[in-house]
Z-matrix of the N, CA and C atoms (Angstrom, degrees):
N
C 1 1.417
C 2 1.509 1 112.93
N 3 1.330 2 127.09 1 -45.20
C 4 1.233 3 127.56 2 150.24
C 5 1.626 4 125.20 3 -19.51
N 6 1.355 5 96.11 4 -62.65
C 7 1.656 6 95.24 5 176.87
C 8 1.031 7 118.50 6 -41.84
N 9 1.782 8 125.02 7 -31.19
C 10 0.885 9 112.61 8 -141.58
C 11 2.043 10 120.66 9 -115.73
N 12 1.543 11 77.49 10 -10.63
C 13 1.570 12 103.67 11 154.81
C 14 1.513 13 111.89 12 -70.59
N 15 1.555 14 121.45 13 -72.65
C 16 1.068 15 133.58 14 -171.83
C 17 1.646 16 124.46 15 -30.20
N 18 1.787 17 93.38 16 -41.18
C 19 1.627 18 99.75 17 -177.78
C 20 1.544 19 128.69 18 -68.10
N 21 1.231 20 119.55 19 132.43
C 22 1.430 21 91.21 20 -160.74
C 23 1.780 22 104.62 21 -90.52
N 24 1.489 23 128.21 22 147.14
C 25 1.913 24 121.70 23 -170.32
C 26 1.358 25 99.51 24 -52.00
N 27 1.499 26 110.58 25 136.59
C 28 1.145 27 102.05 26 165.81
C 29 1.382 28 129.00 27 -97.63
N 30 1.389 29 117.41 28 27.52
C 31 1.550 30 122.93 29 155.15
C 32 1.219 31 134.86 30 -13.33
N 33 0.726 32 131.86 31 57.18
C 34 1.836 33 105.83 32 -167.31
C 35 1.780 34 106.20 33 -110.17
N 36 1.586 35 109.39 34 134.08
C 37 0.952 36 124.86 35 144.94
C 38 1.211 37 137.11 36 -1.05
N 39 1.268 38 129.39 37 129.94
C 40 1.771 39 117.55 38 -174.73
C 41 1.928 40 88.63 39 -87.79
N 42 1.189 41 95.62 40 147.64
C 43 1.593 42 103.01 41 179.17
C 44 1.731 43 92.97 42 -92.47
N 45 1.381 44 109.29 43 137.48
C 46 1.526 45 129.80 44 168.61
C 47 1.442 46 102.78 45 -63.82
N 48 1.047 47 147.96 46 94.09
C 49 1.880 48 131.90 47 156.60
C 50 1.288 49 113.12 48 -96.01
N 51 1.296 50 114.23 49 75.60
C 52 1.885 51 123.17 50 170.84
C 53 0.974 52 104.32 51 -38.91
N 54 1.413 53 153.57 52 20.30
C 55 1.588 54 133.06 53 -140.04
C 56 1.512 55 90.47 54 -108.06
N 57 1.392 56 117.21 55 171.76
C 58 1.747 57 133.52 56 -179.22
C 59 1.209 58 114.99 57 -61.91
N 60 1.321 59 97.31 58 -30.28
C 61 1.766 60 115.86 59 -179.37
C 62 1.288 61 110.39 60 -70.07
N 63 1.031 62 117.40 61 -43.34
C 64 1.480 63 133.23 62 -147.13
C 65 1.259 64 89.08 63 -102.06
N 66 1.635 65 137.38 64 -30.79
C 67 1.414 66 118.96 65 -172.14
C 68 1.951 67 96.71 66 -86.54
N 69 1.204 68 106.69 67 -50.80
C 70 1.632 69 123.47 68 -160.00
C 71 2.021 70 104.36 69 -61.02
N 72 1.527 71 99.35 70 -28.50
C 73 1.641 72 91.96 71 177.56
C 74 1.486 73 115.28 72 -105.94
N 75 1.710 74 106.87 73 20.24
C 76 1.236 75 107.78 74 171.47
C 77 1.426 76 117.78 75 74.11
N 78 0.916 77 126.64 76 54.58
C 79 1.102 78 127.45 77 151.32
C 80 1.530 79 126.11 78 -103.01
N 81 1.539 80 109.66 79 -15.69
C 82 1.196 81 115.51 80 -179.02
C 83 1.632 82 108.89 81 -72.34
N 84 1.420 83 109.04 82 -13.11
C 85 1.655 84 100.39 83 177.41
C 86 1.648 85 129.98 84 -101.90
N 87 1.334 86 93.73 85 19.08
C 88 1.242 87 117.84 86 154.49
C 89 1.684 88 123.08 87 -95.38
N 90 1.329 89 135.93 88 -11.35
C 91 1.104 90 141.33 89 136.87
C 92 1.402 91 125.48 90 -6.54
N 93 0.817 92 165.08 91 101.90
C 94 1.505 93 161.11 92 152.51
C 95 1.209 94 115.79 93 -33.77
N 96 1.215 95 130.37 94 -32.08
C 97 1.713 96 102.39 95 159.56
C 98 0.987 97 111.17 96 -64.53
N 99 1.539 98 148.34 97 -32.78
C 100 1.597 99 155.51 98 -154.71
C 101 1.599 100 88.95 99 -73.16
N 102 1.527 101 109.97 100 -78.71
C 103 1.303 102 105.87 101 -174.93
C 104 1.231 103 105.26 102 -44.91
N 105 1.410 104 135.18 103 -59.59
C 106 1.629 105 118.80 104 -154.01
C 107 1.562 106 122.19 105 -63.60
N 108 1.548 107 112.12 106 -5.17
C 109 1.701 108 144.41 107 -171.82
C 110 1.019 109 126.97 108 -124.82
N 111 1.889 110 117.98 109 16.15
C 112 1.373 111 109.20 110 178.93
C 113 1.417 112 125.92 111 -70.18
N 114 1.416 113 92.79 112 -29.78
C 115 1.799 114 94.95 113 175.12
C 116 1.513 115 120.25 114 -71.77
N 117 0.662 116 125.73 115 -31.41
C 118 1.753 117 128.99 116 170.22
C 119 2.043 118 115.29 117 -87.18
N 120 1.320 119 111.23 118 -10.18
C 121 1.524 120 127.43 119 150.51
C 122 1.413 121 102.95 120 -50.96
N 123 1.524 122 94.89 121 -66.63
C 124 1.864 123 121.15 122 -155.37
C 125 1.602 124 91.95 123 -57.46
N 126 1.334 125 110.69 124 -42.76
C 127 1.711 126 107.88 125 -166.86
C 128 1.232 127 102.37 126 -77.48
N 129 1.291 128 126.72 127 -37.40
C 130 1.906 129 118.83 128 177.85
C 131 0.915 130 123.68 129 -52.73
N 132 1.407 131 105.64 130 -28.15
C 133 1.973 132 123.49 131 -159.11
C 134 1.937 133 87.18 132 -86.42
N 135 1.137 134 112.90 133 -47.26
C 136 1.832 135 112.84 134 173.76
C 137 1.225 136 107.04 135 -32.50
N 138 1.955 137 95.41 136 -71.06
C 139 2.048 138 116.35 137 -162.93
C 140 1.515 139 88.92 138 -21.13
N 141 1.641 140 98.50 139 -65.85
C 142 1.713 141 114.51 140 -134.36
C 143 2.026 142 103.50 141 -63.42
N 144 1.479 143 116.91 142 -46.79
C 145 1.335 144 105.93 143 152.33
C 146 0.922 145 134.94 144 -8.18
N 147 1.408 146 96.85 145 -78.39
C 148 1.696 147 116.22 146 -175.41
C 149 1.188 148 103.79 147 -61.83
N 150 1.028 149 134.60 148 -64.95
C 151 1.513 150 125.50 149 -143.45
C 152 2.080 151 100.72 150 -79.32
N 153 1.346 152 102.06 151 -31.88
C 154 1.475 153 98.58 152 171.57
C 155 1.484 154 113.86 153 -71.36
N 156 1.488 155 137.37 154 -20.41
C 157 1.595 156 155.14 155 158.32
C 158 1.461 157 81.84 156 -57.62
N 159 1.324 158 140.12 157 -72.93
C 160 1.284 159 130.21 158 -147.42
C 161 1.281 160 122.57 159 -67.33
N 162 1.744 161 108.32 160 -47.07
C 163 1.581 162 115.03 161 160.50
C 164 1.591 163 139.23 162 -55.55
N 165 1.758 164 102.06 163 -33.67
C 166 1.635 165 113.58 164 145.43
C 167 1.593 166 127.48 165 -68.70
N 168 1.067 167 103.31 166 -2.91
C 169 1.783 168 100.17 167 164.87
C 170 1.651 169 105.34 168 -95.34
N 171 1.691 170 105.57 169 -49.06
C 172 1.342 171 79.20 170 -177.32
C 173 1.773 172 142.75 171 -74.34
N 174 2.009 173 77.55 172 -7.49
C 175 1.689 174 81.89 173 173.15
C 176 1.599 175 117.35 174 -54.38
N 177 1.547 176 96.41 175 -53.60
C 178 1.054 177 73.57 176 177.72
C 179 1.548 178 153.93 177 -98.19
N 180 1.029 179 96.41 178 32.77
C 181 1.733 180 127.55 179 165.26
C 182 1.183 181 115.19 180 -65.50
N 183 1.572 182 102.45 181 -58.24
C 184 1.602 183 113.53 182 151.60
C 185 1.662 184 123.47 183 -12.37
N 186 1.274 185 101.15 184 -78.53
C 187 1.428 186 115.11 185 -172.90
C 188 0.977 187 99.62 186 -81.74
N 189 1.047 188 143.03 187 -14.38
C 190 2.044 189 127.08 188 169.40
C 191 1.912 190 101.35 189 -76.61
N 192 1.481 191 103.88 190 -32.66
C 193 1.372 192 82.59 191 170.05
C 194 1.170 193 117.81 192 -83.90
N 195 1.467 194 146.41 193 -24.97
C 196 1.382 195 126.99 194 175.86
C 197 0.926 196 123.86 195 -79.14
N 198 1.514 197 133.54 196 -2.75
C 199 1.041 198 155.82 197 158.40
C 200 2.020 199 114.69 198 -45.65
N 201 1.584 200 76.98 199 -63.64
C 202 1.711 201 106.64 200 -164.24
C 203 2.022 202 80.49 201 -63.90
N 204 1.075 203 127.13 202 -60.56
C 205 1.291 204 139.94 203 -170.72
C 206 1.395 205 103.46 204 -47.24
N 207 1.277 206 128.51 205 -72.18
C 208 1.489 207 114.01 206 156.75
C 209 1.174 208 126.65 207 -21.59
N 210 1.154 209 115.04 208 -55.17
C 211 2.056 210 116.90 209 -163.38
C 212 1.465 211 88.21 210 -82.76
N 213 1.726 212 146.41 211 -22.25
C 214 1.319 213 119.81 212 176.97
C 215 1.311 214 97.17 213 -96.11
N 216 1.238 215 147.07 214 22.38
C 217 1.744 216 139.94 215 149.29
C 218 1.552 217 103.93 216 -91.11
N 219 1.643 218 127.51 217 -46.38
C 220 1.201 219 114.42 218 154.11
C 221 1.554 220 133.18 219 -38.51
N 222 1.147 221 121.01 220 -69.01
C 223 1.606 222 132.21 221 161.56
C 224 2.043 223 109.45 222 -34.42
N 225 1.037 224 93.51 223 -56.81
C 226 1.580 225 80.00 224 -177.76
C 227 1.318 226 118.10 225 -83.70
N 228 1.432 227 126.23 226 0.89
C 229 1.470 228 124.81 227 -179.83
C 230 1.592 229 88.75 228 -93.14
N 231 1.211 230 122.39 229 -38.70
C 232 1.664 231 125.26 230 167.39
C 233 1.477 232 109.28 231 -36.57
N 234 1.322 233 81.87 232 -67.21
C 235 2.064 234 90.98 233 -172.34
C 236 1.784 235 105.80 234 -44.87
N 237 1.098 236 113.45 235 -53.77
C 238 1.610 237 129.39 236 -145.51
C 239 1.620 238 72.88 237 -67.98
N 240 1.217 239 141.84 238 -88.00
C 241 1.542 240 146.46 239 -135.38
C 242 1.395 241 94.84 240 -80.27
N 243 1.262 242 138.97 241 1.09
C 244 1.633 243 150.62 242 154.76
C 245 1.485 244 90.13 243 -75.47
N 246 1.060 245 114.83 244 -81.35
C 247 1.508 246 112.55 245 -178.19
C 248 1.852 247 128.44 246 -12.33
N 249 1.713 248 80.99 247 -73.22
C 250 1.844 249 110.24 248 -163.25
C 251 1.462 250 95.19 249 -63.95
N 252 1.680 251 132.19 250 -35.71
C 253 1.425 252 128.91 251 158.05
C 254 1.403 253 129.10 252 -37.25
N 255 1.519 254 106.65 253 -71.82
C 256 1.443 255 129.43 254 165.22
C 257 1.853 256 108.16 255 -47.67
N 258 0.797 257 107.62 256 -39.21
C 259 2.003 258 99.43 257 -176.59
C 260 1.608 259 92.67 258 -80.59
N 261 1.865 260 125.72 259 -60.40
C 262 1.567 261 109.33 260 162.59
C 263 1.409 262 126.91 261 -0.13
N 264 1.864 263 98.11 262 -85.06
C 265 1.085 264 123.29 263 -176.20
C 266 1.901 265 116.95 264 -57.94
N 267 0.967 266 137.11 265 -8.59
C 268 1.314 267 135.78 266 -175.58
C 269 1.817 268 109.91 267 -116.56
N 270 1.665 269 112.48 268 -1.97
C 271 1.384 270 95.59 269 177.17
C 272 1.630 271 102.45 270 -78.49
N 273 1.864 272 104.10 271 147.46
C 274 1.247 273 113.42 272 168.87
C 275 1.590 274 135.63 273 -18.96
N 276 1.640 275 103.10 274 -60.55
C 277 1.640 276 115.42 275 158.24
C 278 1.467 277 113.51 276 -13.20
N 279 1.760 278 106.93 277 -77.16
C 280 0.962 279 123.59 278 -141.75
C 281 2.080 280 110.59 279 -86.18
N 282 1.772 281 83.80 280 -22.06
C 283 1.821 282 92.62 281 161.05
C 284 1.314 283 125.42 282 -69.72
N 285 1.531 284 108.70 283 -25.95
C 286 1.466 285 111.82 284 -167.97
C 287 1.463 286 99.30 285 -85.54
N 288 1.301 287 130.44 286 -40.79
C 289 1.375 288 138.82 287 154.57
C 290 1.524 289 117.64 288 -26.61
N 291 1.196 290 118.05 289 -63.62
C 292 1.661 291 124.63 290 -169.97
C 293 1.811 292 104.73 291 -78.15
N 294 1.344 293 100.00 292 -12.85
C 295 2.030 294 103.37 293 -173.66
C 296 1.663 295 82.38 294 -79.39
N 297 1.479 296 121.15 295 -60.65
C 298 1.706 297 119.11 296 -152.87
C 299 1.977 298 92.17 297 -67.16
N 300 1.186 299 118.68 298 -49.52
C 301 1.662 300 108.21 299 177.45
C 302 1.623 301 103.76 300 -35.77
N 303 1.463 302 119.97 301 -63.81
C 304 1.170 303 120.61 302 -163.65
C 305 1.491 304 119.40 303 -74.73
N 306 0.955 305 103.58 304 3.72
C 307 2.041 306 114.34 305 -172.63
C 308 1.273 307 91.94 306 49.44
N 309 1.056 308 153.20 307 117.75
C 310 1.393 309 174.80 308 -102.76
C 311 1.605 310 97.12 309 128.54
N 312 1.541 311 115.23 310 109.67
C 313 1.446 312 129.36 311 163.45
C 314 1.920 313 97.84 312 -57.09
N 315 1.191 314 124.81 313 93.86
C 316 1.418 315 112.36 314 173.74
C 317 1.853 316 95.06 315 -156.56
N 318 1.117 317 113.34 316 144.50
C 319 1.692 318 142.68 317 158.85
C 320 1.214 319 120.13 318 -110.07
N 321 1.593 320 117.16 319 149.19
C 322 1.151 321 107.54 320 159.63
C 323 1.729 322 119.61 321 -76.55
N 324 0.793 323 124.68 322 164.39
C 325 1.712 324 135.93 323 161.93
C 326 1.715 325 101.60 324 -52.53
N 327 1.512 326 130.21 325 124.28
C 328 1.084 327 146.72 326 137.85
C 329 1.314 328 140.24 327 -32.41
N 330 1.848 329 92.10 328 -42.65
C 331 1.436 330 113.83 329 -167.50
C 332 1.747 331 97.98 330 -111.87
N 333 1.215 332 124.53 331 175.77
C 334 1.195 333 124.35 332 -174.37
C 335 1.341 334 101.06 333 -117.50
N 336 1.592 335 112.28 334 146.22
C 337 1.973 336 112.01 335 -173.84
C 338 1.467 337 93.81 336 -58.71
N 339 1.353 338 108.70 337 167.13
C 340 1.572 339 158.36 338 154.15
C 341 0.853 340 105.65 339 -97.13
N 342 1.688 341 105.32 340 130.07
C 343 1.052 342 138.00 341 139.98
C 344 1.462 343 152.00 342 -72.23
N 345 1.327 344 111.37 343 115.86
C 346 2.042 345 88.76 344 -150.02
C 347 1.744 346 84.33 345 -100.60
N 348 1.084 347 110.76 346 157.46
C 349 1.877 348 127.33 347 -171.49
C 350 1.696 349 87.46 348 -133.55
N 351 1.761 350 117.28 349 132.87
C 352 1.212 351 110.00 350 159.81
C 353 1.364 352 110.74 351 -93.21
């Protein structure tokens, strides 16, 4: 009975070694929390995919729209000074001007149009 006090259990503890070694050659996935959590590991390691796939798509969605947003402030500053030319170019003044450059037999009307009413 002596012996059997005296001895001390030989239980011992798994020693923790966080070390680089110890994570990088795998030993850490022998751990028992690892095993007891691989399936919900396995599913985090998915989330994080996805959701980093998801944030690189929308970046760049991002930049296709400010992009696209640029070229329709380009286009309509186009249009507008297309415009303000074209209305220039079409007042009366400036028709009766380009008819006498071109000798074009043309007058204006004297009389003012009619209107026909049925």
């Amino acid at each position: 009975m002596e012996e059997n006090i005296q001895q001390p259990k030989k239980t011992k503890k798994k020693e923790k070694r966080l070390s680089l070694l110890y994570i990088l050659g795998g030993g850490i996935l022998k751990e028992d929390f690892v095993v007891k959590h691989t399936r919900m590991i396995v599913l985090i390691v998915i989330l994080l995919f996805f959701f980093i796939g998801n944030r690189y798509t929308c970046l760049q969605k991002l930049r296709e729209i400010d992009q696209l947003q640029q070229k329709l402030r380009d286009v309509r500053f186009e249009a507008l000074s297309i415009s303000s030319t074209l209305t220039g170019h079409s007042r009366q003044s400036q028709i009766e001007s380009l008819i006498e450059e071109q000798g074009v037999d043309l007058e204006t009307a004297k009389t003012p149009a009619y209107e026909l009413y049925r």
